[in-house]
ZASELUM-765708 format. One record per residue (C-alpha): residue number from 1; chain; x, y, z. Coordinates in steps of 0.02 Angstrom, whole numbers, always signed. Each point is the difference from the previous one (the first is absolute). Layout:
BEGIN
  seq  mol       X       Y       Z
  NUM    A       X       Y       Z
...
//
This chain:
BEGIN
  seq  mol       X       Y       Z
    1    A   +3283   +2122   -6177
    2    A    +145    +117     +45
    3    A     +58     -92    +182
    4    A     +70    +156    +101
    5    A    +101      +7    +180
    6    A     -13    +127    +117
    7    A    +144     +64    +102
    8    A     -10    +160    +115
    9    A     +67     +41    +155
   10    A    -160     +94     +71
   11    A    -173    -125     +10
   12    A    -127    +164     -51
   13    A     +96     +35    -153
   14    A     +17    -213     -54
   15    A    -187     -18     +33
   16    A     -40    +150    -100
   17    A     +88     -61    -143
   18    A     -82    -172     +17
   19    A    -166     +50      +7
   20    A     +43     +90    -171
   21    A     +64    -125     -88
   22    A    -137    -134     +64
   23    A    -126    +102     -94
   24    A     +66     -25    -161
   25    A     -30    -151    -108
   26    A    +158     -36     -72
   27    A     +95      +7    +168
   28    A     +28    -103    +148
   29    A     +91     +37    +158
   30    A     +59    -163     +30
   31    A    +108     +62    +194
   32    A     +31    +133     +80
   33    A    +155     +35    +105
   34    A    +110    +101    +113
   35    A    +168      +7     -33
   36    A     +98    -126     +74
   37    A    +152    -103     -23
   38    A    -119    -123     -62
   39    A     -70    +105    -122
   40    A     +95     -61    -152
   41    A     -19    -191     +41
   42    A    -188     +48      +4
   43    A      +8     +93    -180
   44    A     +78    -173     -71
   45    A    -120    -117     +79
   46    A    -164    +113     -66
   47    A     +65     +26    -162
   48    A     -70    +172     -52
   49    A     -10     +91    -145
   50    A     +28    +146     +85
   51    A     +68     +52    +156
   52    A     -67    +161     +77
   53    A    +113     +91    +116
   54    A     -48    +151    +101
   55    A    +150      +4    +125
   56    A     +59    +172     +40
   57    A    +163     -65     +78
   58    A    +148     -22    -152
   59    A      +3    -186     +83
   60    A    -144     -42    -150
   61    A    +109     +24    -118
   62    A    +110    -150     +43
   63    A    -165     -92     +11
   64    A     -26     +43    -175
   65    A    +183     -28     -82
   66    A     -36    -184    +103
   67    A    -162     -17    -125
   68    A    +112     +43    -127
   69    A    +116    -113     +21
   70    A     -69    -150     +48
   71    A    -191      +9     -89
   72    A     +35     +92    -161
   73    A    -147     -34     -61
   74    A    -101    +115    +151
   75    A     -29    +188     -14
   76    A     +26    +113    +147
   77    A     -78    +161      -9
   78    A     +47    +125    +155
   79    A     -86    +138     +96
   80    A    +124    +126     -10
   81    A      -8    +126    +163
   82    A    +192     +79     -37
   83    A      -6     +89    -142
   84    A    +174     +23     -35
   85    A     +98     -54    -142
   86    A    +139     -89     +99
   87    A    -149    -117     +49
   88    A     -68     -17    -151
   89    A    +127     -54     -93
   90    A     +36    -119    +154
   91    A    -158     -74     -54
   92    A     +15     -31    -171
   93    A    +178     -79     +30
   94    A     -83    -110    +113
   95    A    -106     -57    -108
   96    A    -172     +98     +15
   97    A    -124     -11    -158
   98    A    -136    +137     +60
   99    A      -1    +150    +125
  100    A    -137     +93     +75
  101    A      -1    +137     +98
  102    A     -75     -47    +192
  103    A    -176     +81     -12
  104    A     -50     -50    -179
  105    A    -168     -39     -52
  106    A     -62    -161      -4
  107    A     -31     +12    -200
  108    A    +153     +43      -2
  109    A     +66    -149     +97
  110    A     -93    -114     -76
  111    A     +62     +63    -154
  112    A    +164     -35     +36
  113    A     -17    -155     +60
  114    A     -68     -52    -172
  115    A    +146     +86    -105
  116    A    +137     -80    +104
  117    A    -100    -190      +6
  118    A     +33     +22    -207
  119    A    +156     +53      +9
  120    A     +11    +175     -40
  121    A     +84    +139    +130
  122    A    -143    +113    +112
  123    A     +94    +175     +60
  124    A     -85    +115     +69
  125    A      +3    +178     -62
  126    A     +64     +65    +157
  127    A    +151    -116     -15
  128    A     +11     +16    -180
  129    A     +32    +181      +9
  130    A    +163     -34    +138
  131    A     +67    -134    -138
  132    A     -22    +121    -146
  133    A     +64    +151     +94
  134    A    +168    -107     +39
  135    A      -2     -28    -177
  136    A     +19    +175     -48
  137    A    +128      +0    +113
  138    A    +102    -130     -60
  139    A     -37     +62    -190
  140    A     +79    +156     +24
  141    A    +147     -78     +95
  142    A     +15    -150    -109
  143    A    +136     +50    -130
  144    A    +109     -74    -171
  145    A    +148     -43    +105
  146    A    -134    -120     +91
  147    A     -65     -73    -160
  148    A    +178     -19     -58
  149    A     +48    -111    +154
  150    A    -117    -115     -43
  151    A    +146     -91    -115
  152    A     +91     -29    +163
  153    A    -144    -139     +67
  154    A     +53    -181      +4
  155    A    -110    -107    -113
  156    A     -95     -51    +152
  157    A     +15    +163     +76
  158    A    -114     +64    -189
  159    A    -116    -137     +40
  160    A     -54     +46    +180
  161    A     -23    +181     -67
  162    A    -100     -49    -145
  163    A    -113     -99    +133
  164    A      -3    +157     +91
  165    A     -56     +98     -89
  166    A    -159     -89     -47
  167    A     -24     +10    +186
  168    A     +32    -180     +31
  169    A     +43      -1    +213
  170    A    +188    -115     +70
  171    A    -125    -155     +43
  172    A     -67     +23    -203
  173    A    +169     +32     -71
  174    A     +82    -171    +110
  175    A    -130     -97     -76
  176    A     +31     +64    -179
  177    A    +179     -15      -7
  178    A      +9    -157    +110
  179    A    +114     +67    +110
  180    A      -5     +59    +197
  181    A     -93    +139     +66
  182    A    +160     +53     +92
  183    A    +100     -21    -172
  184    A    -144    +131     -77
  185    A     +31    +148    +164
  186    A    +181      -5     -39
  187    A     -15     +27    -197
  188    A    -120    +141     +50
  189    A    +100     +88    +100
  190    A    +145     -28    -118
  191    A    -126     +85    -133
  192    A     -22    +144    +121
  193    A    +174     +38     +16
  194    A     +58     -10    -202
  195    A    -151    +101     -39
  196    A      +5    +127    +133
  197    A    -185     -10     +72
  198    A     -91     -27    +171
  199    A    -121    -125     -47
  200    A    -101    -113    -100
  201    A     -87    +124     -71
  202    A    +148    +110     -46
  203    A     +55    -156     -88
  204    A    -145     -31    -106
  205    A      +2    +167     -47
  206    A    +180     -15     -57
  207    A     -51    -140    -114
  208    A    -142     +54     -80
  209    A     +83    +148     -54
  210    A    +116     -75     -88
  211    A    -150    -103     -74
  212    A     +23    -170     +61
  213    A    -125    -120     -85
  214    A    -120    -103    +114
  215    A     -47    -102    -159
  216    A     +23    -192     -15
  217    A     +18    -110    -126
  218    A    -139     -81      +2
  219    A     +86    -162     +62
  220    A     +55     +51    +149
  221    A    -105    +160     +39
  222    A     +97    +136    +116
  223    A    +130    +149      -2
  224    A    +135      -7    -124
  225    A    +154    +106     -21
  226    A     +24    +122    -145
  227    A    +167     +31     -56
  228    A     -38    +177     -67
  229    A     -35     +78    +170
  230    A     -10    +195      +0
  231    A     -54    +149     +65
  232    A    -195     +13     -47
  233    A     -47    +145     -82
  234    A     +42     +94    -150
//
């Protein structure tokens, strides 16, 4: 039984989605919830599988880098009412693991709900086409001299990237490499600067280019880092 959370700002639109979801075999609605200060507290203490947040306000998406952070093993799947990729890629930063657009169908919640309980990523096509769009962007911009940089990382700087690019969030990437969240946002940024991009996803793009392997060993399963980094392509 998938245990599920609701969180949303407006009561029509929480009830809506509860009735939904009580229909369904597989999934319980084990609270709802307006969003409050005690709304994380109340995540911890219910112990979802997955938290379902239909705030409009930007303030859910501290709720969910909260999940994130201190219940890794909860999946928050948003309502998304901006559209833009500024917020988008505010929510998969913060931790996000499914997004819907507001006015989806309730096959389609339900759905998602199922994907992200297993542990796969839901997007929907309306926000997939913003993130590819940006990524013809950032193709077209991304360039040799950007690939090249890569050889002026740090050791740990290579390893945050690596996690990056795999789309691992700063709460994963801490817990990985054993080391602060804090100590994670300042080898970012330090990756922004020596490669010359905006964002995360400029980054990634950067690295798979140059064909970083997300292969491990079998051992210790995760990223590694190839020494015979290029351009990709003939």
């Amino acid at each position: 039984m998938i245990k599920v959370l609701l969180v949303d700002d407006e009561d029509i639109s929480r009830r809506g989605m509860s009735t939904v979801l009580q229909e369904v075999h597989d999934i319980s609605v084990i609270a709802e919830s307006r969003f409050t200060g005690q709304s994380l507290p109340n995540v911890i203490a219910q112990g979802p599988d997955v938290v379902l947040i239909g705030l409009r306000a930007k303030v859910g998406l501290g709720l969910a880098a909260g999940i994130a952070r201190d219940c890794p093993h909860t999946r928050v799947l948003i309502l998304v009412g901006d559209h833009s990729y500024q917020f988008v890629y505010e929510a998969i930063s913060a931790g996000v693991t499914g997004m819907l657009v507001r006015g989806a169908d309730a096959g389609e919640l339900v759905y998602a709900v199922r994907k992200v309980a297993a542990g796969l990523t839901v997007i929907d096509p309306v926000i997939a086409t913003i993130l590819f769009d940006r990524l013809r962007m950032l193709g077209q911009a991304v360039g040799s001299s950007q690939v090249a940089a890569l050889e002026n990382l740090s050791p740990r700087e290579r390893d945050v990237l690596l996690r990056l690019a795999i789309g691992e969030n700063n709460q994963e990437i801490a817990r990985s490499m054993h080391v602060s969240v804090a100590t994670v946002k300042c080898h970012v940024s330090n990756i922004f600067v020596k490669l010359d991009v905006r964002d995360r996803l400029g980054a990634a793009l950067v690295a798979r280019l140059a064909g970083v392997s997300t292969a491990g060993d079998g051992s210790n399963p995760g990223p590694e880092w190839r020494d015979d980094l290029r351009v990709a392509g003939p």
